[in-house]
N, C-alpha and C positions, 0 to 999 in steps of 0.2 A: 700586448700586455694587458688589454681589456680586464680579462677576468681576473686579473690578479690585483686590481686598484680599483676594481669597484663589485658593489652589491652584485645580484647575490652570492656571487662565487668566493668573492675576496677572503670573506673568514673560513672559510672549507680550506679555500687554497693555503692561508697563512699556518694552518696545523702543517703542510707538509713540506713547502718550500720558504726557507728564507732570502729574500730578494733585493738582491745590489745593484747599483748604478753606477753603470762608469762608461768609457770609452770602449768601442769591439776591441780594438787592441790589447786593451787592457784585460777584457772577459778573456783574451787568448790567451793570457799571461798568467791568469789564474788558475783557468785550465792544467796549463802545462804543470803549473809550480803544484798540484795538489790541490789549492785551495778554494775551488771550485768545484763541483760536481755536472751544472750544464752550465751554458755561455751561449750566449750567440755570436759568432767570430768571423772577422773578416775571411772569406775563403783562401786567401794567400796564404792565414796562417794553419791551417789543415795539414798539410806534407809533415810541417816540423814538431806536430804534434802529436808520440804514437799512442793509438789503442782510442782512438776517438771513435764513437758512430753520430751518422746524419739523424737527425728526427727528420722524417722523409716529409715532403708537399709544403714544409713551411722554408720559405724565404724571405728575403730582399733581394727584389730581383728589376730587370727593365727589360722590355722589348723592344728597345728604343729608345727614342729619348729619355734620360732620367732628372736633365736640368741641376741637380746636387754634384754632379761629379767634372769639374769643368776645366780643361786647361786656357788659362787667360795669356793672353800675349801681347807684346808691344809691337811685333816683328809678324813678318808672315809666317808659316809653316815652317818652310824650308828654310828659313836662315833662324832658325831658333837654336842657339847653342847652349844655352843652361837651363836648367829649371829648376826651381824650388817645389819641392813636395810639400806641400800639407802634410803633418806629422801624424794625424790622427787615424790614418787609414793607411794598412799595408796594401790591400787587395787593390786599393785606384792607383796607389803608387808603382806598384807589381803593372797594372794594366797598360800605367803612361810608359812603361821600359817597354814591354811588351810590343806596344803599338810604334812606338817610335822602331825598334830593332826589326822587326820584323816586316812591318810593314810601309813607314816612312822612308824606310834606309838610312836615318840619321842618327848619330852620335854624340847629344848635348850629355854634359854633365848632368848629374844632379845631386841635386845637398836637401835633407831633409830640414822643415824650417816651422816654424810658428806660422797659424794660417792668418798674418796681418799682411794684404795685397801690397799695399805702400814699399812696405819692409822687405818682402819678398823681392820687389821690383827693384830694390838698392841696391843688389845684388845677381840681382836674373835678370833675364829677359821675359822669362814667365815662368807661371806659377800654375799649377795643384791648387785648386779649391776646393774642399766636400763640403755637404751639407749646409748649414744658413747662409756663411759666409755666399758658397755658388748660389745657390738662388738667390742673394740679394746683389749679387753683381751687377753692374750696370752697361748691359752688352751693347750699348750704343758707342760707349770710349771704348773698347776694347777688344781685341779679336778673341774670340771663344768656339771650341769645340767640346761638344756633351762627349766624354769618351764613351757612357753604352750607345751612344747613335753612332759612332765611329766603329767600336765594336761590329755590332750590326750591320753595318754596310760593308766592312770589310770581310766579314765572314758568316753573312748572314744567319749567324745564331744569336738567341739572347746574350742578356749576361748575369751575373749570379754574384753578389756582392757579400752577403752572408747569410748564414744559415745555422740553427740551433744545435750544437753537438753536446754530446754525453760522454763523460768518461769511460771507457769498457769496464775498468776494472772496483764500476763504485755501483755496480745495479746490476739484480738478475734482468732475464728477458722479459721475465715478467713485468717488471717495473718498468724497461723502457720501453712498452707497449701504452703503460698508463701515463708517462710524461710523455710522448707521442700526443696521444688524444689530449691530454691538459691541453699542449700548446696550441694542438690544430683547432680544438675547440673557443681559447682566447683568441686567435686571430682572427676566425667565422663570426668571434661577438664583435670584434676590434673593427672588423668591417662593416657590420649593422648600426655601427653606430658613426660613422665618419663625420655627418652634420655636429654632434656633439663634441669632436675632437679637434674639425674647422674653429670652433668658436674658441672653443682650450687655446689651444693653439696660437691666433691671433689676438692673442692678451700678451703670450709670451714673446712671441718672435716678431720685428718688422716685417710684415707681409702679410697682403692684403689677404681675406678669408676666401676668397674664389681660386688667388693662388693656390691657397694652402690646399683647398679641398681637391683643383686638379690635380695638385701633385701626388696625394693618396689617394687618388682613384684612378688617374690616369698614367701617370709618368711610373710609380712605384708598381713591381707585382711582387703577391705575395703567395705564390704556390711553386712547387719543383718540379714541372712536368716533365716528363721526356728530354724534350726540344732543349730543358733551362738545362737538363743535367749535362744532357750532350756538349751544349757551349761553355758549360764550365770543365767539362775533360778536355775539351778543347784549351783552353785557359791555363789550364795544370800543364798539356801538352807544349805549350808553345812557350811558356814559363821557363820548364827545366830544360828546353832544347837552348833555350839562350841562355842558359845560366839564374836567369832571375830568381828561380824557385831552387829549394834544395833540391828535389824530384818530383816524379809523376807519379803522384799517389793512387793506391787501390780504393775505391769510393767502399765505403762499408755503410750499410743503412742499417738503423734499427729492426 
């Protein structure tokens, strides 16, 4: 979101989009209801939402480790019977069924919950953590698996967490040609300046600035190549063969 919160782009950009904050879930939910035009949205929620297109090469993505997405436990793997989700994210919710049904062979519950670990544990044996909460876990007390490195080992493709979509029925071709370039363009700024976003950052959040800066440079990708597209049909595919997804959606790109 570079260009769109700072010089020089910001007042160009403010004549054509007006710009909200909230949770991906929630960008999905705007989507769907109308009242949004683009979003960025967790990719779980794509199937149930029709007439979308991809802005193609921009994501959130990992080859790997991503550290933000973590299932934490008291128990080992295999005796894990429940789990609480973190509410805030369908797509890692979608990934821990996913990973667990198909490739664990195991059958825990799960209840979606508030991402407070304590609260969680009252009730579970382990828990879904995204974003601040997982990287400030303390993986010394507790057993942790990064689910895109589990992803990735297990089927050696990336993973694809979310991605900018458009509504079909609210822009010519033409215009989703120009909010394509908008975004690709604020992300290519959003990366040139990462030193600057380290410092932002570690005002806001507990964590150290060296964390901060590996994790947006290293742990996070932010392009859709081939390979990401591939692991995320992968993803859609092994979703709706367990049930977890509504179906295995047709990728449409801008």
């Amino acid at each position: 979101m570079w260009d769109f919160e700072n010089s020089p782009q910001r007042d160009e950009l403010k004549k054509e989009f007006a710009v909200s904050y909230t949770l991906p879930s929630d960008c999905a939910n705007a989507l769907r209801d109308g009242l949004a035009d683009i979003g960025i949205i967790p990719i779980a929620a794509y199937p149930s939402i029709p007439s979308l297109v991809i802005v193609p090469d921009v994501a959130i993505a990992a080859n790997g480790a991503v550290r933000s997405i973590l299932l934490v436990s008291k128990k080992p793997l295999d005796e894990i019977e429940s789990v609480a989700l973190d509410n805030s994210s369908r797509t890692s919710a979608a990934l821990a069924r996913i990973l667990f049904d198909r490739f664990y062979k195991l059958q825990p519950s799960f209840e979606e919950a508030s991402p407070h670990l304590e609260q969680m544990f009252a009730k579970h044996d382990s828990a879904l953590l995204i974003g601040d909460c997982a990287l400030r876990i303390d993986r010394e007390r507790y057993r942790t698996w990064d689910l895109a490195d589990e992803w990735k080992r297990l089927t050696g493709k990336p993973f694809v967490f979310a991605f900018w979509a458009i509504r079909g029925d609210r822009a010519t071709s033409h215009n989703f040609q120009h909010v394509a370039q908008v975004f690709q363009r604020s992300r290519d700024a959003g990366l040139r300046h990462v030193p600057e976003l380290v410092q932002s950052w570690s005002k806001k959040i507990d964590l150290q600035p060296e964390s901060i800066r590996e994790y947006l440079k290293e742990n996070i990708h932010y392009h859709l190549e081939p390979e990401f597209i591939e692991g995320m049909k992968l993803f859609f595919a092994y979703g709706a063969e367990s049930g977890i997804l509504p179906q295995n959606p047709e990728l449409h790109f801008v």
